[in-house]
C-alpha positions, 0 to 999 in steps of 0.5 A: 489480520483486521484489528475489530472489537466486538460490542455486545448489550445485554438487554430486554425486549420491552426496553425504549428510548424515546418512545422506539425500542432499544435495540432500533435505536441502537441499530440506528445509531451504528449505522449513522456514525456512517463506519465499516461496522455491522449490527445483528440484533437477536431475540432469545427464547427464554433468560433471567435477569439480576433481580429473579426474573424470568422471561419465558415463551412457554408461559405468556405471562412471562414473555411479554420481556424476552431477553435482547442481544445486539451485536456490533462488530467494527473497527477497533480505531472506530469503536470508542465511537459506537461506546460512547454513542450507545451507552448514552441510551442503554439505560437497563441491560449489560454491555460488554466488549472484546478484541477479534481478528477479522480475516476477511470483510467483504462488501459485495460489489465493492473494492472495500467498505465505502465508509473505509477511513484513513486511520483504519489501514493506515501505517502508524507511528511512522519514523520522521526527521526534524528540518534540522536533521543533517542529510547524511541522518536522512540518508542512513534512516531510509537505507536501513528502511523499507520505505523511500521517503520520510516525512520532516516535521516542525517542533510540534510533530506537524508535517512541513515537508517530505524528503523521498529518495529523488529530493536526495539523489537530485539536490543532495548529490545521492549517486544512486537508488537506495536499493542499489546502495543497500548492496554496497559494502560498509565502506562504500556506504560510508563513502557516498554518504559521506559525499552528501552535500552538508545541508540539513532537512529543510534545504531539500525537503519537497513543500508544502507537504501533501497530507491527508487527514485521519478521518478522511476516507480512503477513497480520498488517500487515492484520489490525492495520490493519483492527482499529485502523482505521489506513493505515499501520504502523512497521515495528520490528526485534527490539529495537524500532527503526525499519526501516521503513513498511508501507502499504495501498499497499504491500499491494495493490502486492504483491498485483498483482505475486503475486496469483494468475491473475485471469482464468483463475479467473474463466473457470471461475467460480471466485471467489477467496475469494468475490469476483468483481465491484466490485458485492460490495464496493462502499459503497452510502451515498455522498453525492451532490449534482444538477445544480443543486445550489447550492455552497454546499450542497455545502461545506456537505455536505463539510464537515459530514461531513468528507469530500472529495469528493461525486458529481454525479448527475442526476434519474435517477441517472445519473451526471455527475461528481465535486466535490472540495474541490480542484476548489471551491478551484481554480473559486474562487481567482482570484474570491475570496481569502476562499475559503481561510477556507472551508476553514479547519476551526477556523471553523464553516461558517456563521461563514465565510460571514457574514464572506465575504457577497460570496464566500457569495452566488457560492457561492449562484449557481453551481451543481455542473454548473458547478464537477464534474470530468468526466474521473473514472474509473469502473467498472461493477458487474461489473468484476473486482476485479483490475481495479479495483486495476490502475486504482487503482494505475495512475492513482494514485487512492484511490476509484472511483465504481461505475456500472451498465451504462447509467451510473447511480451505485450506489456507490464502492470504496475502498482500505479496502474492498478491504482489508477485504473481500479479506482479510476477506470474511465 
């Protein structure tokens, strides 16, 4: 649900400001404080006022001061704004304000309002870390989070760096992706943490940190994110403090919720800033792996191209599943402990299997048709964009594998590539 307040004054037709009706004014300033809010002005067919009164079209008499109603419904972080902007000017009538749920806000032919800020969709409160904090702190906040990078701030909450997992994994000696270490058991959690390097914060943290300002549009978030090749920005208020986190997740959330009517524009061929189909936006150079290939080659496919995940395909090209790094370490570590080192990213993949020969050589005989994941999600080629992110979001998943209309693999799409190309499709 959309957090919205709805504005509405009590007013009478023959109420002016400067020289204009009211109800003109009013519209006018709502629309110049240039946010995603709509007006409706309404004329009644008869009212009374506090003092007796009575407006009336039965007897012209009594008509000439026909009650008003003007209602605005905006943003609820907006709607101090559109207060204090027509209380100045309401000089005779009632205004009155109450929360609603918005369900939808759709601006036909747009991917969301243009006039979308930063602080409407942001995530707010977002947990951060002091550049003393100790690594091991980092490292046990963002395992017990659902996010892989935390903001670190000064004593006045301002953002001077961020810490996503790769800073852990590649200065502080992590051996593995948080969602790998999430399957652990405590005492190997306690283990690798513990094996951190000593530092704090400060030494590894990624500066200077990217921010975006609250009251910048979210156009603006996506361009930055897109430029410096980011998933996620600290939001900062205007003097420069922490106030919130703003997400891929957070944007394409909002696109489903504001987004335009998909289907009615693909009923009249009308694409949607050129994009139709999953087939125009997918990445065609996915590794993938057969059948028989043996695990090990596939480790070795994963880990040299720091990847997580590969695609099973047969000698057609059909395709048949998908193998993750999660799916390796959960076929493998109830037969071998040493299946964790295979993971380790500070041990090169060749020194990992001549210390585990035993583990290397059932590596060696099992085979990818044995260990893929066949409950995967996919589309076909001419599945609408809007339905690829409805199965994003829905099923909480990051990539979809693309098949053509008989099953064969063509590609993937991710929530960068749909980013990228929604916003930027030339």
């Amino acid at each position: 649900m959309l957090q919205y307040k709805l504005i509405e004054i009590f007013t009478r037709e023959g109420e002016r400001w400067e020289g204009r009706p009211l109800y003109s004014a009013v519209v006018e300033r709502v629309r110049d404080l240039k946010i995603p809010a709509r007006c409706i002005v309404t004329r009644g067919i008869e009212g009374c006022y506090e003092n007796g009164e009575i407006a009336t079209q039965r007897l012209e008499i009594l008509s000439y001061n026909i009650p008003v109603r003007i209602v605005i419904i905006a943003p609820a972080v907006d709607s101090d704004r559109v207060l204090s902007s027509v209380r100045e000017i309401v000089s005779d009538g009632i205004i009155a304000v109450r929360d609603v749920e918005v369900v939808s806000h759709k601006t036909v032919g747009l991917l969301m309002p243009r006039s979308t800020r930063v602080r409407e969709i942001m995530t707010r409160a977002p947990q951060s870390v002091s550049t003393d904090t100790p690594l091991s702190d980092v490292a046990r906040l963002l395992l017990s989070s659902d996010y892989t990078g935390l903001p670190v701030v000064d004593e006045e909450n301002r953002p001077v760096g961020i810490i996503a997992q790769g800073d852990l994994i590649y200065k502080a000696e992590l051996p593995m992706r948080f969602g790998l270490l999430a399957e652990a058991d405590r005492e190997k959690i306690a283990e690798i943490i513990k094996g951190l390097d000593p530092g704090q914060a400060k030494e590894i943290m990624t500066e200077p940190v990217i921010t975006i300002g609250q009251d910048q549009l979210v156009t603006e978030a996506v361009e930055l994110m897109l430029g410096k090749k980011v998933k996620r920005l600290p939001v900062v208020d205007k003097s420069g403090k922490l106030v919130g986190n703003i997400s891929r997740l957070d944007i394409f959330r909002t696109i489903m919720t504001v987004c335009p009517d998909w289907p009615a524009f693909q009923e009249k061929s009308v694409a949607v800033e050129g994009l139709r189909y999953v087939s125009d936006i997918m990445r065609r150079d996915i590794h993938t792996v057969l059948l028989d290939t043996p695990i090990e080659e596939v480790m070795s496919i994963i880990d040299c191209n720091d990847i997580q995940r590969v695609c099973v395909v047969d000698n057609q090209g059909f395709f048949k599943g998908l193998i993750s790094d999660r799916d390796l370490l959960f076929a493998f570590s109830d037969l071998h402990p040493g299946i964790w080192n295979f993971f380790a990213r500070k041990i090169p993949f060749s020194e990992r299997g001549r210390r585990h020969k035993e583990l290397r050589d059932q590596l060696r005989m099992r085979t990818a048709a044995e260990v893929m994941n066949t409950d995967i999600v996919t589309v076909r080629e001419d599945t609408s964009i809007e339905e690829a992110m409805r199965l994003m979001l829905e099923k909480a998943i990051k990539r979809l594998p693309v098949l053509d209309s008989e099953g064969r693999f063509k590609g993937m799409i991710s929530r960068e590539t749909l980013l990228k190309t929604i916003f930027h499709p030339n």
